[in-house]
C-alpha positions as CSV (number, residue, x, y, z in Angstrom):
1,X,46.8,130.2,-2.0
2,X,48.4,130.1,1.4
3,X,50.8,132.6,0.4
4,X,47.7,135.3,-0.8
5,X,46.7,134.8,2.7
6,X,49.4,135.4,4.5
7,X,50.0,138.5,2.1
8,X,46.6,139.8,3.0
9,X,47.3,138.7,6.7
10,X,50.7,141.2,6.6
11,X,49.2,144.1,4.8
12,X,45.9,144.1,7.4
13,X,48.7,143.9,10.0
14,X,51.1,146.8,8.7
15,X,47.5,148.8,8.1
16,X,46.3,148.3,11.4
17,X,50.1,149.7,12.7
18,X,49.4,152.9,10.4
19,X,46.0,153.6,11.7
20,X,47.6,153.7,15.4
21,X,50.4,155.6,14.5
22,X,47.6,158.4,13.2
23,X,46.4,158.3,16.3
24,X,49.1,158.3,18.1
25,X,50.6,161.5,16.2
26,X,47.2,163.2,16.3
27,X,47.4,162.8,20.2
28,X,50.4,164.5,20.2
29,X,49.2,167.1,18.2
30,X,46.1,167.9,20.3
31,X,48.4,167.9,23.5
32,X,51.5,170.1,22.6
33,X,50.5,173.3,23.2
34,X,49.6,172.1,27.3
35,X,52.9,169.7,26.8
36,X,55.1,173.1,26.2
37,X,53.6,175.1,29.0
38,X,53.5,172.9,31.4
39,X,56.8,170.6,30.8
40,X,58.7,172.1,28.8
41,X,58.7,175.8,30.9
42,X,59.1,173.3,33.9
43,X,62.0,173.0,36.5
44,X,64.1,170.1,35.2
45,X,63.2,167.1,37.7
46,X,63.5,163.6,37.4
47,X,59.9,163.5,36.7
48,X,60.0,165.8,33.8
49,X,62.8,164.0,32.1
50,X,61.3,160.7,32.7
51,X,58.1,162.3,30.9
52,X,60.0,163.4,27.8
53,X,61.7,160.2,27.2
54,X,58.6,158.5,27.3
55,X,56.8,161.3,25.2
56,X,60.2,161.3,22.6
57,X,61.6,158.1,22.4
58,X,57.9,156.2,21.2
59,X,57.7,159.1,18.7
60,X,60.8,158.7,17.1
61,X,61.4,155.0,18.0
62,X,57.8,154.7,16.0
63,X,58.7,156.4,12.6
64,X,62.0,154.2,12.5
65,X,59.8,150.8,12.8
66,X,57.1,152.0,10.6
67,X,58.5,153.4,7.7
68,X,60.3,149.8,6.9
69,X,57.4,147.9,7.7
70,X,55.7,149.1,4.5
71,X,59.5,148.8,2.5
72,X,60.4,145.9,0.3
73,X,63.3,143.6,1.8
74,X,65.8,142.0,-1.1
75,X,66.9,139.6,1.5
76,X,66.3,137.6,4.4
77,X,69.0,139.2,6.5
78,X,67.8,142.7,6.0
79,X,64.2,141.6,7.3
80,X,65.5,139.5,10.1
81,X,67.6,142.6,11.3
82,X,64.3,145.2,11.2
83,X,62.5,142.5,13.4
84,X,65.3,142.0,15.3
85,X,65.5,145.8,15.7
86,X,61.8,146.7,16.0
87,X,61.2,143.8,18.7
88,X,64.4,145.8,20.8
89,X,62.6,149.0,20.3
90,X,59.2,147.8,21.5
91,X,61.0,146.3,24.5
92,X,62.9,149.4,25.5
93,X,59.6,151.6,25.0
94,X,57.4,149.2,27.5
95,X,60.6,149.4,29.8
96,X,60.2,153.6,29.9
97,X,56.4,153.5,29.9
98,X,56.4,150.9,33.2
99,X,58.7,153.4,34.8
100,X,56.6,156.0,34.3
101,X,53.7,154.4,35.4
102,X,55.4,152.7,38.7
103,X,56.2,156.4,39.2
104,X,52.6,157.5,38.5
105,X,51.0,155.2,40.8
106,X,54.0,155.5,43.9
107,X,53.0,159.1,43.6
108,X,48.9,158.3,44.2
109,X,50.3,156.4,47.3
110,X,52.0,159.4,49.1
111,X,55.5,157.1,48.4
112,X,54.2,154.3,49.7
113,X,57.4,151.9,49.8
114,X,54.9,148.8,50.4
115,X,53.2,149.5,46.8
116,X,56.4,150.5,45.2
117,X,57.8,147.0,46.1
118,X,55.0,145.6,45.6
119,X,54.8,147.0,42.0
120,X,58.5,146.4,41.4
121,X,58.4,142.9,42.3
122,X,55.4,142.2,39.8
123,X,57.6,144.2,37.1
124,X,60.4,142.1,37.4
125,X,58.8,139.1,37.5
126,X,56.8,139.6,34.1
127,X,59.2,141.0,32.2
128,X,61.7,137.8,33.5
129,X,58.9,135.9,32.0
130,X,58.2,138.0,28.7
131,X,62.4,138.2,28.1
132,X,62.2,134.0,28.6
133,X,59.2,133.8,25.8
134,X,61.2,136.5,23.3
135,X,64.5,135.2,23.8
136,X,63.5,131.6,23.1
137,X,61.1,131.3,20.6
138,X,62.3,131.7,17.4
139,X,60.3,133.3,15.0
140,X,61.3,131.9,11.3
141,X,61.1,128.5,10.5
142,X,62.9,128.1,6.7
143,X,60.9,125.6,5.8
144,X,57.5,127.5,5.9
145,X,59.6,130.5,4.4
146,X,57.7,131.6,1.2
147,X,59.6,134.1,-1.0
148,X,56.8,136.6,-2.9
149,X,57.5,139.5,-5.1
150,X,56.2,143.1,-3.9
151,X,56.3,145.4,-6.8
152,X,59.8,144.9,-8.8
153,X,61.2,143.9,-5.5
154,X,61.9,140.4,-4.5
155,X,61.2,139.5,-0.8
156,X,60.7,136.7,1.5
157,X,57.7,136.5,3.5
158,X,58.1,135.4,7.2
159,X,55.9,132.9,8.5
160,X,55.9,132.5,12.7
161,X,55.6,128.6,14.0
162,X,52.7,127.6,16.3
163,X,55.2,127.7,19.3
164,X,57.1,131.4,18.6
165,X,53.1,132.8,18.3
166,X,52.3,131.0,21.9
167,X,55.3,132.8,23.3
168,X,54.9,136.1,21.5
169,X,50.9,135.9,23.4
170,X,52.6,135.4,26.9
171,X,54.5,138.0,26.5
172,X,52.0,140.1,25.6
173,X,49.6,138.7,28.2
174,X,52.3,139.5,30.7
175,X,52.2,143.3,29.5
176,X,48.4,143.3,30.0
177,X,48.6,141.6,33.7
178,X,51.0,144.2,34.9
179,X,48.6,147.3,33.0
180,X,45.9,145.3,35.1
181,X,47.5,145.9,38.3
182,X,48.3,149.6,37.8
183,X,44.8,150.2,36.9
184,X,43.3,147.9,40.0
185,X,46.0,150.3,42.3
186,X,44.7,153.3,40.5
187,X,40.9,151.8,41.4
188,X,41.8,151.4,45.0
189,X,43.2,154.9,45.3
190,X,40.6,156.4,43.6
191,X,37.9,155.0,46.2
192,X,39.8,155.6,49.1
193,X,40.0,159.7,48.1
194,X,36.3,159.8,47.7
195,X,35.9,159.4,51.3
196,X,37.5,162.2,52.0
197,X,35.8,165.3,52.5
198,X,38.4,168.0,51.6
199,X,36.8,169.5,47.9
200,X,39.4,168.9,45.0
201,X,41.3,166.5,46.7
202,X,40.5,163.3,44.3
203,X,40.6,164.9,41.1
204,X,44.0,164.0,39.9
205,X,43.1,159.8,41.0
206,X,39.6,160.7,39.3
207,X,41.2,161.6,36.1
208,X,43.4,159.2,36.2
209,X,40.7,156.3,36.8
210,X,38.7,157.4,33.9
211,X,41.6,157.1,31.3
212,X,42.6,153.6,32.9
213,X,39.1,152.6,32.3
214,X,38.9,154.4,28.6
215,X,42.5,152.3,28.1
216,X,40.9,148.7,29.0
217,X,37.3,149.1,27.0
């Protein structure tokens, strides 16, 4: 019985992953067309690149993590390497997404070196704290190991101790605090433009405030 559940538990998981990545590739799809004539036709600057490897690296770094998620593993090993591999991923593609917003949001600012600090400090800080909860909390315990056959394949299904899921949530949590400051920043800014009489001024902060608030309902 406890192994049906935690089969159904997986499969709702990896389902839930493929309904994002629908999105996700949709999104893309909608947005190429002003993508190419607006980036690609661009003079290469450090903004632009930093753009692309955000846009590229989460859509090729994503087919790499889903297409095994939904593949049958023969042995321990080979799973423990894919979670090994898709945790590194994750990490590397929250790493190029804070950049770009750090960059976003020092932009807003007119280069404000107090709110880049202030920004890079909080960075640093969180991700010291989510790189202590991933690096120690291991995520198998052999004993609550449970081997299960999917299709003709023979696998072993990974069960996550109380403690590793504790750690995994701080991480997480950590993420969300530092999305939580970028959007309060992007708040601040966006008030501050509206008292300014100059038409067209606040429409970049404006847009930008009605995504962050879109991202957090």
């Amino acid at each position: 019985m406890e192994s049906e559940v935690s089969m159904y538990q997986i499969y709702l998981n990896n389902y839930l992953i493929l309904f994002g990545g629908v999105i996700f590739y949709y999104d893309w799809l909608l947005t190429l067309p002003k993508e190419v004539k607006y980036v690609w036709l661009a003079p290469r600057t450090a903004g632009v690149w930093i753009f692309l490897l955000n846009r590229y690296y989460n859509f090729f770094a994503y087919i790499t993590t889903l297409v095994p998620t939904f593949a049958p593993f023969k042995e321990i090993k080979a799973c423990d390497s894919y979670i090994l591999y898709s945790r590194m991923s994750l990490i590397v593609g929250v790493l190029i997404i804070g950049v770009t917003l750090i960059q976003r949001t020092y932009v807003l600012y007119q280069r404000d070196n107090r709110v880049l600090a202030l920004m890079v400090s909080v960075a640093v800080g969180l991700l010291g704290l989510s790189g202590i909860m991933v690096a120690n909390g291991g995520y198998r315990n052999p004993r609550e190991s449970t081997p299960f056959g999917l299709g003709s394949a023979r696998t072993e299904l990974t069960l996550f101790s109380r403690d590793s899921k504790y750690r995994a949530a701080i991480a997480w949590e950590s993420l969300f605090a530092f999305d939580t400051m970028i959007f309060l920043l992007t708040v601040v800014r966006t008030l501050r433009g509206r008292n300014l009489s100059v038409a067209g001024v606040n429409e970049i902060p404006e847009m930008m405030f009605r995504h962050g608030a879109l991202y957090f309902a």
